[in-house]
C-alpha positions in Angstrom: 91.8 29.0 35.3 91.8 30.0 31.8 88.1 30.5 30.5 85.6 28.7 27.3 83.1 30.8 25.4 80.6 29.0 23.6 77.9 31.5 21.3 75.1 30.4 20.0 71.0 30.6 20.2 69.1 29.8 23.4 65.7 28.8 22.8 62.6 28.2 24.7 61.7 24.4 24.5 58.0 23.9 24.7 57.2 20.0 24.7 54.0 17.6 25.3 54.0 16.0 28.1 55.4 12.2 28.0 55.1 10.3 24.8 52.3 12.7 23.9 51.7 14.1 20.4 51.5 18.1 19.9 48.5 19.0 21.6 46.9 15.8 22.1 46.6 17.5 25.5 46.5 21.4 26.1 49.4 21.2 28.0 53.3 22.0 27.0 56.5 21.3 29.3 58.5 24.6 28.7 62.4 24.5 29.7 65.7 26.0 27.7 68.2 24.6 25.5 70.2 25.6 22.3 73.4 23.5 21.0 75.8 26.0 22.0 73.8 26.8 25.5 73.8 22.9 26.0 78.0 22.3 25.8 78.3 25.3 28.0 76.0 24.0 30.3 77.8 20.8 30.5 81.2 22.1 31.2 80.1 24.2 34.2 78.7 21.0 35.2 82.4 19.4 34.8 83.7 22.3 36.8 85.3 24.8 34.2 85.3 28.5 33.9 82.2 29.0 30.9 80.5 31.8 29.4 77.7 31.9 26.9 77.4 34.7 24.4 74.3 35.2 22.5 71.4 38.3 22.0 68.2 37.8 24.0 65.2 40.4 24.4 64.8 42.6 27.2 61.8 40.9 28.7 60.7 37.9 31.0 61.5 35.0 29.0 64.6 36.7 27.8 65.3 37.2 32.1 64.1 33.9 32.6 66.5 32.3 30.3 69.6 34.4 31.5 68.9 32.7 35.5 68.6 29.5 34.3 72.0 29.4 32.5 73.5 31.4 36.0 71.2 28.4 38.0 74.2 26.1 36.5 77.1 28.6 37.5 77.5 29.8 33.3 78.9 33.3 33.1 76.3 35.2 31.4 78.1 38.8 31.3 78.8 39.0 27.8 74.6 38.0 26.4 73.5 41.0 24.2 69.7 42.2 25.7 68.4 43.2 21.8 66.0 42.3 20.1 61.6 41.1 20.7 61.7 37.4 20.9 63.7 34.3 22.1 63.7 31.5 19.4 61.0 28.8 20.5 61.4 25.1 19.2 59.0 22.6 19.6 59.3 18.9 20.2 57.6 15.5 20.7 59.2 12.3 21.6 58.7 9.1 19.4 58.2 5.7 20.6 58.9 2.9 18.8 58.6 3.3 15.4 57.0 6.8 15.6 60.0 9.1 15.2 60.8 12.6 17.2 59.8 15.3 15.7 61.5 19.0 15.6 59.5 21.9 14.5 61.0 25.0 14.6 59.5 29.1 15.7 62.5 31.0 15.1 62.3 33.5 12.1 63.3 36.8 13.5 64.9 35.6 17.0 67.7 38.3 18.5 70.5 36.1 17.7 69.5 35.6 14.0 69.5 40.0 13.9 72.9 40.8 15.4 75.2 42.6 12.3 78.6 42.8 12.2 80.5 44.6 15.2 77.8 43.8 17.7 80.0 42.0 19.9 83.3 43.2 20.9 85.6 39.9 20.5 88.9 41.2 21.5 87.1 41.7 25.2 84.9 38.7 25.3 87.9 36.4 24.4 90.5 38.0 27.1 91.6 35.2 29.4 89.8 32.8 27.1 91.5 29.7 25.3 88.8 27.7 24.0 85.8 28.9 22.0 83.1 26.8 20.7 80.6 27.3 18.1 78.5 25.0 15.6 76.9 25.4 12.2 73.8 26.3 13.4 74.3 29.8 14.4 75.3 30.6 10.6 72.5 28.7 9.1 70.0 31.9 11.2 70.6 34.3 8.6 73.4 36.2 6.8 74.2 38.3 10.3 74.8 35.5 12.7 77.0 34.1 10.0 79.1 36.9 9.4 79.1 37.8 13.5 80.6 34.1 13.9 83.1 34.7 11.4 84.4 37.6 13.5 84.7 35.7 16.3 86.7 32.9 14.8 88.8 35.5 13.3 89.5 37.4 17.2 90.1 33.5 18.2 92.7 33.0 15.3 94.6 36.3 16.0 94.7 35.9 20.0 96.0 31.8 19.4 92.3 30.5 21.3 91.4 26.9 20.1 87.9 26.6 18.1 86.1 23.9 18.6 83.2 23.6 15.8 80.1 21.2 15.5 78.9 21.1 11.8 75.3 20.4 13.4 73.5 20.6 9.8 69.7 21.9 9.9 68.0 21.7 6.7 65.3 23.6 8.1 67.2 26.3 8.9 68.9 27.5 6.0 66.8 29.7 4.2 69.1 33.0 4.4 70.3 32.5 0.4 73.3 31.0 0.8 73.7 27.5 0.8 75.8 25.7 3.6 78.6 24.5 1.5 79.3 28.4 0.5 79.7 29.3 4.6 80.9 26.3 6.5 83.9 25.5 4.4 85.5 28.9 5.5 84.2 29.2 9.3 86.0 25.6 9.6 89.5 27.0 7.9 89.4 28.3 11.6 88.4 25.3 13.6 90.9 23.3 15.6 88.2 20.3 16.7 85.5 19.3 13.9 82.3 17.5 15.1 80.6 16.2 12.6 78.9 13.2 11.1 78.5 11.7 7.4 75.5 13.8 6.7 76.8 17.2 8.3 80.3 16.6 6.5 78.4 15.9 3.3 76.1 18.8 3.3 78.3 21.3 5.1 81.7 20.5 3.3 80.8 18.8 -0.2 82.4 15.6 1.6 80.7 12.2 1.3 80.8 8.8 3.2 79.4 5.9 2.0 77.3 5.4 4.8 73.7 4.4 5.4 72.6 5.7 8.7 68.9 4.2 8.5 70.4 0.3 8.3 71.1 -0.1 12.4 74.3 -1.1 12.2 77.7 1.3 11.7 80.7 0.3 10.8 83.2 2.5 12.5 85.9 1.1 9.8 83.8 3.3 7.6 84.3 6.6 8.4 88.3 6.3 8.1 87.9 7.4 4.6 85.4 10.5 5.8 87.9 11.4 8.3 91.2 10.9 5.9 89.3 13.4 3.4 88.5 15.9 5.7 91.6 16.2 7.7 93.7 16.5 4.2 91.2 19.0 2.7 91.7 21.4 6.3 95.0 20.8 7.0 94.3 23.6 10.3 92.4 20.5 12.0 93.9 18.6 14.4 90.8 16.3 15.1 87.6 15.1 13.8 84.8 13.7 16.5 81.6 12.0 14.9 79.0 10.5 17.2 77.8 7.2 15.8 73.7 6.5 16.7 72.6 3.5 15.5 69.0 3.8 15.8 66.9 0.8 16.6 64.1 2.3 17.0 63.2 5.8 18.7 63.7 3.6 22.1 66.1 1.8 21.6 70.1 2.8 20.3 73.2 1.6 20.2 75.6 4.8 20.7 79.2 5.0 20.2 82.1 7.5 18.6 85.2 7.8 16.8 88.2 10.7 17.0 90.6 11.2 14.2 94.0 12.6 13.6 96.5 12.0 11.2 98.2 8.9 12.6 95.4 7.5 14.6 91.9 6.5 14.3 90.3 6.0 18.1 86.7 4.1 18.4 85.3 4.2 21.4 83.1 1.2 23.4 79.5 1.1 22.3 76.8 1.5 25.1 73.0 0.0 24.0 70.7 2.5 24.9 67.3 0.9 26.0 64.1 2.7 27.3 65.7 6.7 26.3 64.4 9.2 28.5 65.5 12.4 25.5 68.0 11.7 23.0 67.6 15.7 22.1 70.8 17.3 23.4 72.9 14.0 23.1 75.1 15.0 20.3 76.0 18.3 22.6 76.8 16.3 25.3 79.4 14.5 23.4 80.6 17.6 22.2 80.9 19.0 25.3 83.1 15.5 26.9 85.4 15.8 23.8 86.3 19.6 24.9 86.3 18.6 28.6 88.5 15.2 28.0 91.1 17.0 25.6 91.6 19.7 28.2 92.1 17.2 31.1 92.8 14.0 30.1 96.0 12.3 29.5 95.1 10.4 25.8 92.8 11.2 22.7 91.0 7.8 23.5 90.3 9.0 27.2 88.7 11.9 25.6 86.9 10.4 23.6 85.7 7.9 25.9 84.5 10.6 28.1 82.9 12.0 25.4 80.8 9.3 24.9 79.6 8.3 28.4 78.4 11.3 28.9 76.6 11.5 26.1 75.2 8.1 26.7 74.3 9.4 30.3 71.9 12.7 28.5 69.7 9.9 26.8 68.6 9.5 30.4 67.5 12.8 31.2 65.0 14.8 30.2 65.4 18.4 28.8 68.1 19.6 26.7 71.1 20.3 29.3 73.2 17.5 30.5 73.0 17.5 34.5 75.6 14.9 35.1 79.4 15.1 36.9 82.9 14.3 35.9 82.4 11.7 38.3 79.6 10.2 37.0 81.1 10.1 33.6 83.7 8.4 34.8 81.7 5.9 37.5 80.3 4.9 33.8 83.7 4.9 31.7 84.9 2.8 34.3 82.5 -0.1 33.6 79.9 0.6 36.2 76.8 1.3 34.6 74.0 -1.1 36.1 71.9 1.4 37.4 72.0 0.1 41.1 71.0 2.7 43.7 73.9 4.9 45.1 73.1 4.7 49.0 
């Protein structure tokens, strides 16, 4: 079977319990997650051959966070033990009107102080064929960005597909550089793009006219966002945007489109009631795309796939995606009432 990398940050996630607000009790629900942790997560979970590459410290949460990802069979040979601290983000879920909120502990994290040549490429990516990686690994500092060109550059000289999500963080560029002056040449190198109106905007200088806050998306919109970016990287083969429309921080309507450049694929739209954790959901989608254009036999399978499972995350707590292939599927395949599986 050949193999995925995915390289990224994994962070400790320290939450309130419930629908509480930070420290409104003195109590926080501590589990793992990261963007890149979460997709490889996911594909274990769909049965493929995964490692996850990142720096963590030599100590106990830096221990604790290598079992977890080997809990979910994720090969964890190739994770750098440098550095003092593992990135901590905190969050608290909305309700209603009362929005998420993000806040972020990661200033001086192991990842974000590798330097070029700490990992050896041309032996992490032997008997690889996919590698995935997102924008938020760059945005850490001037390091992780030039670590993840190097990788991209092993992946383009040994023929492995890149899959990239843009995943813009406003918070998290503070290195001097502005996105727009890294992303554009990491993605010259990307085979699948994930990205949505703002991330494309902010990443690539590439606009939609769009307006994410109204409920409702048109997916007849984006044809022009994905026209523009396909043409300006002509190395793409697809773009992937998750479409949220958010009713409230309960309540979404969740759906997706996949681009080349002779079709335009939307998927079905699943309403969202009562979310458990929409943190994580945009991974999960990411992670279906790779899983459904490895496996499946059409780009609209795929993308199907994609979405159903992401739909599935909003029911789970925590940032990983615990489901199947076959319960992706069980829901792709119309069967998603929620009636107990005796």
């Amino acid at each position: 079977m050949s193999r995925i990398v995915t390289f990224g940050e994994l962070m400790l996630r320290l939450s309130p319990p419930r629908h509480e607000t930070f420290l409104q009790s003195p109590s926080f629900v501590a589990t793992f997650g990261g963007a890149e942790s979460n997709v490889a997560v996911s594909l274990a979970n769909y049965g493929e051959e995964v490692a996850f590459v990142t720096a963590l410290p030599s100590n106990a949460i830096g221990d604790a966070a290598v079992r977890e990802l080997r809990g979910f069979g994720v090969d964890t040979e190739f994770i750098r033990r440098s550095g003092e601290r593992v990135g901590i983000y905190y969050t608290q879920t909305g309700a209603c009107a009362r929005p998420s909120v993000v806040l972020y502990d990661r200033s001086h994290s192991a990842i974000s102080e590798v330097r070029s040549g700490d990992f050896d490429w041309e032996s992490l990516l032997e008997g690889v064929d996919w590698f995935h990686v997102t924008g938020i690994t760059p945005a850490l500092s001037e390091g992780a960005a030039q670590v993840t060109l190097e990788g991209l550059e092993a992946c383009r000289r040994k023929g492995v597909t890149v899959s990239c999500d843009l995943n813009y963080r406003k918070k998290l560029w503070k290195w001097g550089k502005k996105p727009s002056e890294v992303m554009p040449e990491i993605v010259r190198h990307v085979t699948v793009l994930i990205g949505n109106e703002e991330d494309c905007q902010k990443t690539l200088g590439i606009e939609a006219d769009v307006d994410v806050t109204s409920g409702s998306l048109e997916a007849d919109s984006y044809r022009h966002l994905a026209d523009q970016v396909l043409k300006a990287y002509p190395n793409l083969r697809f773009l992937g945007v998750s479409l949220r429309e958010s009713l409230s921080a309960d309540s979404n309507n969740w759906s997706g489109l996949l681009a080349d450049r002779d079709h335009f694929y939307v998927s079905r739209k699943y309403a969202i009631n009562d979310i458990v954790d929409r943190i994580g959901g945009g991974d999960s989608f990411g992670a279906g795309l790779i899983y459904g254009l490895r496996h499946l036999d059409s780009p609209q399978s795929a993308l199907e796939f994609a979405v159903g499972a992401s739909a599935l995350k909003h029911t789970l707590l925590g940032d990983f995606n615990r489901v199947s292939v076959a319960d992706v599927m069980t829901l792709v395949g119309g069967d998603g009432s929620g009636r107990v599986q005796r």
